[in-house]
VMD Tcl script that draws the C-alpha trace (Angstrom):
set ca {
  {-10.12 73.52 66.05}
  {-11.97 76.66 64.80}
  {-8.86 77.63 62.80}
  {-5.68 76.04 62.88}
  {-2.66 77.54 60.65}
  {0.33 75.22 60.33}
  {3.86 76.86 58.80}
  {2.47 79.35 56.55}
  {5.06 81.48 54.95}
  {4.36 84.60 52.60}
  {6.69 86.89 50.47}
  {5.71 90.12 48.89}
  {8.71 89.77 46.45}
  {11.54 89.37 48.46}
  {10.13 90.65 51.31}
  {9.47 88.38 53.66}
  {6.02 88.95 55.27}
  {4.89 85.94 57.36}
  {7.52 83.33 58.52}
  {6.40 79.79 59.33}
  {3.95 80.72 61.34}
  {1.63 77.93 63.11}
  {-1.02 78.36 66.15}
  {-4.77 77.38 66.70}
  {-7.41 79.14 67.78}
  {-9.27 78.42 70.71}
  {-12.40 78.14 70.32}
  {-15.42 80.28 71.83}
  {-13.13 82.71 73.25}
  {-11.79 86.62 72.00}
  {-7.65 85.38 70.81}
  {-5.53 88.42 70.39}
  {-3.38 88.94 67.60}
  {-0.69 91.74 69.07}
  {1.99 92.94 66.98}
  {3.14 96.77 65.76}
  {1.85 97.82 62.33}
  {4.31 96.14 59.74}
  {3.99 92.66 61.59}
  {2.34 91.08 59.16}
  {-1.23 91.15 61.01}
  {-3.25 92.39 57.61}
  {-1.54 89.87 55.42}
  {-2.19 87.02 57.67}
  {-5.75 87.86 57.66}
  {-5.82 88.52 53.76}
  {-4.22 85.02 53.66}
  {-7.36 83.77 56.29}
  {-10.43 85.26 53.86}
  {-8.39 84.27 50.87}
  {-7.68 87.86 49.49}
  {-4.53 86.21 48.96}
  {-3.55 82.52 47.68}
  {-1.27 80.65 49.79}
  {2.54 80.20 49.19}
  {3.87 77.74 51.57}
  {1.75 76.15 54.44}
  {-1.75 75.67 54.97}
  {-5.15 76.99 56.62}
  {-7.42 74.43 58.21}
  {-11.01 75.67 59.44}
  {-13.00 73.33 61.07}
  {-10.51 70.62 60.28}
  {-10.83 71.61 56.38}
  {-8.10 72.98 54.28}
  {-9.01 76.58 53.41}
  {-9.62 76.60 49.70}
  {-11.48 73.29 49.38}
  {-14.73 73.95 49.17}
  {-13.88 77.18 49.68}
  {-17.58 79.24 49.87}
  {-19.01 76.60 52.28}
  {-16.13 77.49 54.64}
  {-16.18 81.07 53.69}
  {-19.97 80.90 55.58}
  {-18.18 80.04 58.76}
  {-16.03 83.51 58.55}
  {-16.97 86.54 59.32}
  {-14.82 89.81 58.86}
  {-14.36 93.55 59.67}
  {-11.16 95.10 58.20}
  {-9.46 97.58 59.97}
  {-10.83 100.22 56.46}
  {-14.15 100.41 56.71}
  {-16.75 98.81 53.37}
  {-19.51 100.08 54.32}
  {-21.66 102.71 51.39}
  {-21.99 105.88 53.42}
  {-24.94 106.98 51.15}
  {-26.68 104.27 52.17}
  {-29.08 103.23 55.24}
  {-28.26 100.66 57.79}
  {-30.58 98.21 56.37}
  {-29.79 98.80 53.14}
  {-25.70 97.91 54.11}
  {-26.98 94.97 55.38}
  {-29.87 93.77 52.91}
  {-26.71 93.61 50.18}
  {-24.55 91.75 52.48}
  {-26.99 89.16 53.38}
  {-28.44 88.95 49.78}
  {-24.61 87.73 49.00}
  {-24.93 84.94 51.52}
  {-28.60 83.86 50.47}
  {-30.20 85.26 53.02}
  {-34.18 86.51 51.80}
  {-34.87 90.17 52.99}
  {-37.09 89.10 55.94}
  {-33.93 86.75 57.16}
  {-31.89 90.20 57.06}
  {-34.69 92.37 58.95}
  {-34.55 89.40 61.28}
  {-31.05 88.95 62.09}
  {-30.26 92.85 62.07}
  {-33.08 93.63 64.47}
  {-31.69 90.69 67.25}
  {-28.26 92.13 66.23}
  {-28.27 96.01 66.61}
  {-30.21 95.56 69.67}
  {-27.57 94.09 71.03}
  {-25.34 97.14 69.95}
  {-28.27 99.87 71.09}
  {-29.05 100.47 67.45}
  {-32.41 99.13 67.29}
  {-33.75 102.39 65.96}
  {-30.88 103.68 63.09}
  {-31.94 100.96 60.62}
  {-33.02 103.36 58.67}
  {-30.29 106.12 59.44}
  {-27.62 106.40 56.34}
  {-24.24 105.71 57.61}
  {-22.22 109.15 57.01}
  {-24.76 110.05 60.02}
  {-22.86 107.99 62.55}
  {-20.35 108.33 64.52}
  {-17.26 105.77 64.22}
  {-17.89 103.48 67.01}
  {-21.46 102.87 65.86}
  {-20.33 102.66 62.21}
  {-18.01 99.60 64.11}
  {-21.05 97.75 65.60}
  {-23.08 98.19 62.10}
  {-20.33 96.13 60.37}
  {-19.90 93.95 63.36}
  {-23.58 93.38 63.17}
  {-22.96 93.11 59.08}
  {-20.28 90.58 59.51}
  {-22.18 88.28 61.64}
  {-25.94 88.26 59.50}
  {-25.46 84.70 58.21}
  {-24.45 83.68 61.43}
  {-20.54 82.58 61.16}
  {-18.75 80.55 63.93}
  {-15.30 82.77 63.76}
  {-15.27 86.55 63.63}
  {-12.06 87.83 62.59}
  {-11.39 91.48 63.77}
  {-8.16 93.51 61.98}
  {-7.64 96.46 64.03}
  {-11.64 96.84 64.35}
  {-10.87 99.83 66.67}
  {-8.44 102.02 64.77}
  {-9.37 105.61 65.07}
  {-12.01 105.63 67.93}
  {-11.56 107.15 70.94}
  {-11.18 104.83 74.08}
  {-14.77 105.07 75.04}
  {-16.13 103.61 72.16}
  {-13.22 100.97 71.84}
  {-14.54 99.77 75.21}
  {-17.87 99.44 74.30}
  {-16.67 97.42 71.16}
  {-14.33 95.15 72.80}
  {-16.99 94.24 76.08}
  {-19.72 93.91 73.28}
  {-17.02 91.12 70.98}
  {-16.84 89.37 74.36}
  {-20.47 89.04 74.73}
  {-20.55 87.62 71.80}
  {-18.36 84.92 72.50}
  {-19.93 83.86 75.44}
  {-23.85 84.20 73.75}
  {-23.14 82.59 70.36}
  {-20.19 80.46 71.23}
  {-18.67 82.55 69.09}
  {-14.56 82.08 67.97}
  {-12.58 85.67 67.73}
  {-9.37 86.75 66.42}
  {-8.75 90.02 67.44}
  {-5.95 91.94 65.91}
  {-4.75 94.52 67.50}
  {-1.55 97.05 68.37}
  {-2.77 97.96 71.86}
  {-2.31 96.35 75.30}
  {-5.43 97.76 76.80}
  {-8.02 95.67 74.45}
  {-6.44 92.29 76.45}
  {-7.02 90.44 79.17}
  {-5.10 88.51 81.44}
  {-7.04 85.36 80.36}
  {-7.03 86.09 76.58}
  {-5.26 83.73 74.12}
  {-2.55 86.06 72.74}
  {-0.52 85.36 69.71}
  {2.38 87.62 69.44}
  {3.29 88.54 65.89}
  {6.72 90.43 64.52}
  {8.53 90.87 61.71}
  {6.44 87.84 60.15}
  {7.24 85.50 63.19}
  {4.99 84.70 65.48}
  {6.97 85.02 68.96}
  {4.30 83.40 71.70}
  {1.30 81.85 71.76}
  {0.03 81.70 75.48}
  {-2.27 83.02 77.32}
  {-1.65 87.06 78.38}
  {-1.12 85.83 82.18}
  {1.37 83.27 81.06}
  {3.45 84.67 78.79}
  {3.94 87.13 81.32}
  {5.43 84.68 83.69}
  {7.36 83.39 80.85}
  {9.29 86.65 80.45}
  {8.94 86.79 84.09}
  {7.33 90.27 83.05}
  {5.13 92.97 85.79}
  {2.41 93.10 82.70}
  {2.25 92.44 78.88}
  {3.52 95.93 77.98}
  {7.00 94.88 79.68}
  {6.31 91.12 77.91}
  {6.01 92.42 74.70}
  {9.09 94.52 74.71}
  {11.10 91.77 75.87}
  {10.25 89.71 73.10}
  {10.54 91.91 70.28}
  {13.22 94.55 71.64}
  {11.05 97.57 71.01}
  {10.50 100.29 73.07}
  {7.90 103.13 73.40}
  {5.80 100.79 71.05}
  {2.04 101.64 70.16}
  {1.47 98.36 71.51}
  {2.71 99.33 75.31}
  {-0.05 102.39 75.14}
}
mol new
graphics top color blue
foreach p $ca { graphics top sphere $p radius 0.5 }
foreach p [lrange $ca 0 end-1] q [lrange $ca 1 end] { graphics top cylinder $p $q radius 0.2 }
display resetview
């Protein structure tokens, strides 16, 4: 298993923010994360890139407990947050020369990597572009490109497409799903709307810390015996006129 979580609990105080939750990932495919904000999607992935220690449970990648060896299995994670890090007053290639000079990658490593990987994005020729001059989806592929440098085998995704308009969350999601079939690449995908699923996707349903299916889109629609996973996901957490039914 790429990642496999097994009853991991976590409290802000008394607030209870994750609630023995346990799923696996599947490997070399997108897996969607789908919850409203305030499900407990951010502190699940703070808990996955060990912004935060863990309080009850555990974190296995690749079969490891996360924490053991802890920056030999960080290599094997990449990350975008949902608020972007990169330096706006910086170039492309200078975002991603200080990124890979934190994994031990040597400058022609970066040059190679980033050249292979904003190709892929149609960004071949902004290396040198700072990044206040770009738009937000291409800002997106820059730190998708930025998260991937030292070549990880899980990219984890927190509401990657917050804030852009549906054209350029498209382009994002097809461009993810490329990825996973070209690199073999294992994706956790959070996200609030229905649109950036498939029927096929892994889906983990997250709310109010508890994780309420883990199925495949298609099949937990049969499961509620639902017409799509807008209707699914109301059923299972009683909301209506959610962000995620948009």
């Amino acid at each position: 298993m790429a990642i496999e979580v097994r009853h991991l609990s976590f409290r802000y105080g008394p607030r209870q923010a994750l609630n023995d939750v346990s799923f696996s990932l599947r490997e070399g495919q997108l897996n969607a994360l789908l919850g409203p904000n305030g499900a407990g999607k951010s502190t699940l992935y703070a808990l996955l890139t060990q912004l935060y220690n863990v309080q009850q449970g555990e974190i296995l990648l690749h079969g490891q407990q996360l924490g053991r060896q802890s920056r030999l299995l960080k290599q094997q994670l990449g990350v975008v947050f949902q608020q972007s890090t990169l330096d706006p007053d910086l170039s492309v290639l200078q975002n991603l020369e200080y990124h890979g000079a934190l994994h031990g990658l040597s400058a022609r490593q970066v040059r190679q990597q980033a050249d292979e990987l904003l190709t892929g994005m149609g960004l071949a020729n902004r290396l040198k572009d700072s990044i206040r001059s770009l738009n937000g989806g291409h800002r997106r592929r820059v730190e998708i490109a930025r998260a991937l440098l030292h070549t990880p085998s899980i990219l984890l995704l927190d509401e990657a497409t917050v804030g852009l308009d549906t054209a350029a969350r498209q382009a994002i999601n097809r461009h993810v799903r490329q990825l996973c079939r070209d690199r073999n690449l294992t994706v956790l995908w959070a996200t609030h709307l229905i649109e950036e699923i498939d029927p096929d996707d892994p889906v983990l349903v997250l709310h109010q810390g508890r994780l309420l299916a883990d199925d495949t889109a298609a099949a937990i629609c049969r499961q509620q015996d639902a017409r799509g996973l807008a209707d699914a996901f109301e059923q299972l957490t009683g909301l209506k006129d959610s962000p995620a039914c948009i």
